[in-house]
LUMDONU-858025 format. One record per residue (C-alpha): residue in three letters; x, y, z. Coordinates in steps of 0.001 Angstrom, whole numbers, plus 524288, in hexadecimal, padded with zeros to 5 digits. Example, Ala and Ser with C-alpha at 12.3 -4.5 7.8 and 13.67 -1.06 7.14 Angstrom:
<atoms>
ALA8300C7EE6C81E78;SER835667FBDC81BE4;
</atoms>
This chain:
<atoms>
UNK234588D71ECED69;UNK2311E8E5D4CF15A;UNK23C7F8E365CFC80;UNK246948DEE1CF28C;UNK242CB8E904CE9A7;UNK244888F522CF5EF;UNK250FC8EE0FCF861;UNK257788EFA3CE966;UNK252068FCD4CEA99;UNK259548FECDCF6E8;UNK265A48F9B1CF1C1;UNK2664D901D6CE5D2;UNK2646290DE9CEE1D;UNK26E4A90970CF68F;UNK277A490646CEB21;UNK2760991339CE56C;UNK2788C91A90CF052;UNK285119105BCF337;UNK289C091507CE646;UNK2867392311CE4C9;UNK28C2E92574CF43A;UNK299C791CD7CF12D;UNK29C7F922E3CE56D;UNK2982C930F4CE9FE;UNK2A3D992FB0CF4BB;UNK2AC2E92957CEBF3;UNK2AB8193564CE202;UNK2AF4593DD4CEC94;UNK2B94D9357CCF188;UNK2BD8493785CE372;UNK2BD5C9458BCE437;UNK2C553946E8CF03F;UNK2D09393C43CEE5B;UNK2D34C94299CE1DF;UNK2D0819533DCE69B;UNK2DC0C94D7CCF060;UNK2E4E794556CE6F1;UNK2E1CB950FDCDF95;UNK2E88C95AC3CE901;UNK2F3F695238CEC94;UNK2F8F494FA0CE033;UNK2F8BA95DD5CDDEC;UNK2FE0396413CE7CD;UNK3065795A6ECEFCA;UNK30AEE952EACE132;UNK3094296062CD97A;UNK303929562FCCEF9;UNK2F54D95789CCEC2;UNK2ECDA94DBCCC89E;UNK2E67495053CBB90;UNK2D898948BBCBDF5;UNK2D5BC94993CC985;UNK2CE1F954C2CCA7B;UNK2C5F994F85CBEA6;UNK2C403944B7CC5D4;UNK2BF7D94C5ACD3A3;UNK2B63A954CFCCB30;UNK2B0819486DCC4D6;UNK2ADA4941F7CD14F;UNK2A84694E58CD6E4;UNK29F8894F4CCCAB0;UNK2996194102CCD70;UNK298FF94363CDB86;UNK290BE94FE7CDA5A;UNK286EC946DDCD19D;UNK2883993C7ACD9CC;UNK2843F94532CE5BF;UNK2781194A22CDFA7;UNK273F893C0CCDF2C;UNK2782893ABACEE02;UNK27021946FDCF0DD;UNK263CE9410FCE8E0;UNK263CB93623CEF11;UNK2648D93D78CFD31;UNK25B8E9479DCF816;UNK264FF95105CFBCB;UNK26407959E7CEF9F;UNK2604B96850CF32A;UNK2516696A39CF2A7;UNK2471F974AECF797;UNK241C396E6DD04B0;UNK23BF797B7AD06CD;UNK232D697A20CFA47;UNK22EDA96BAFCFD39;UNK22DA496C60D0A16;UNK224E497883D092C;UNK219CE97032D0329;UNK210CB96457D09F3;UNK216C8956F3D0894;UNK20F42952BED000B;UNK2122695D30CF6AB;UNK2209A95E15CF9E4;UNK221ED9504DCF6FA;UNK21A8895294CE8B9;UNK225FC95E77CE7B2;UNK22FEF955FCCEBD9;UNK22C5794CC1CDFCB;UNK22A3F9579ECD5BD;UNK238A495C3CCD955;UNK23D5394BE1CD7FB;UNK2384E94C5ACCB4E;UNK23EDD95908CC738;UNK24AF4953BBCCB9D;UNK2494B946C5CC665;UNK247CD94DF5CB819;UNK253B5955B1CBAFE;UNK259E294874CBDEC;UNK255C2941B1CB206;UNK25B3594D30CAB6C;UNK2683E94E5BCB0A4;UNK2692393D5BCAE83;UNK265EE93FC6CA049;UNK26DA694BE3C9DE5;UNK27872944FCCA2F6;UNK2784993A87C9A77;UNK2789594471C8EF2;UNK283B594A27C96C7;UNK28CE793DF3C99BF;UNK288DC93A83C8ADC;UNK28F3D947BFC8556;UNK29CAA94764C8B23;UNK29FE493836C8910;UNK2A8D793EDAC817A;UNK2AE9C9484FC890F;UNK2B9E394497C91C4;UNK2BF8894A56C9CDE;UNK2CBCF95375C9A21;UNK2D49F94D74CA5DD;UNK2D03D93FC2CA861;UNK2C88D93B48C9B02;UNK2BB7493789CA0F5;UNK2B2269376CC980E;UNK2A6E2943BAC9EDC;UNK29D2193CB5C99E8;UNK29EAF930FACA37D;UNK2A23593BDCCACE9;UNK294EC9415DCAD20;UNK28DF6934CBCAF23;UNK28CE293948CBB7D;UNK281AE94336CB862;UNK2775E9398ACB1BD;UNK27B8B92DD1CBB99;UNK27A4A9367DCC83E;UNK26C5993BACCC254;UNK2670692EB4CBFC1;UNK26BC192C8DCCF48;UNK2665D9362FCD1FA;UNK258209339CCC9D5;UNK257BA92642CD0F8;UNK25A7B92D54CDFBC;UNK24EF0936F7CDCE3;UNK2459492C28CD88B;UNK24A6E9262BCE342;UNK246B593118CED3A;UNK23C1F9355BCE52F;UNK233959252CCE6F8;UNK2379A92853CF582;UNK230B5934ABCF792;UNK2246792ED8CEF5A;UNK2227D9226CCF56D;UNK2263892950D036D;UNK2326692568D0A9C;UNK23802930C9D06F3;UNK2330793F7FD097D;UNK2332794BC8D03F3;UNK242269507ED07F7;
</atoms>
């Protein structure tokens, strides 16, 4: 039971990394076929496109969200080694937590703040291609609710030890 239970585990870590990697490259696949299509159609067809550039900064917009959650789930985000590392294990590992939980707040935070936010402009549309911002930002409590289950995540790893204090 406790091997079939490790194994669903498994699979939706493996899933959501699947996911958050393909679409991460397809975003900036995005933003470069359309930067390009972008720059022919305006210089060699002198009839530049009118979305497009929407479009690009959209993408970049969920890819810079969506990268935070990459850089969670690496533990990759910038961080004081010098202050952690200056104390005894044991106490740098109790540090290590206090700091999880202050970002896990922040987290919670930003998840319900961005709610409230994709909530307020349902009603606001874009000026060029009409998408609604709202649905737009759902980006920001999505990616922070990613983001929440990556730290937890790392956070049961560093307390039950297979992980250490980075």
């Amino acid at each position: 039971m406790e091997k079939k239970e490790q194994s669903r585990a498994f699979s939706f870590w493996k899933i959501s990394d699947a996911v958050l990697n393909v679409s991460t490259v397809l975003l900036l696949a995005n933003v470069l076929i359309l930067m390009l299509l972008q720059i022919v159609m305006r210089y060699v067809f002198n009839n530049p496109l009118t979305w497009s550039e929407e479009i690009a900064r959209l993408s970049l917009f969920w890819m810079a969200f969506l990268g935070a959650v990459i850089a969670v789930r690496e533990k990759s985000h910038l961080c004081v080694d010098l202050v952690v590392h200056a104390f005894p294990e044991k106490l740098s590992k109790i540090v290590t937590i206090i700091t999880d939980l202050l970002v896990l707040a922040f987290l919670v935070g930003l998840c319900v703040w961005g709610i409230k936010y994709c909530q307020m402009n349902m009603i606001a549309k874009s000026l060029v291609t009409g998408l609604v911002k709202g649905k737009v930002y759902t980006v920001i409590p999505i990616s922070a609710a990613w983001m929440i289950l990556y730290h937890l995540r790392n956070m049961v790893n560093l307390l039950t030890g297979k992980d250490k204090v980075s």
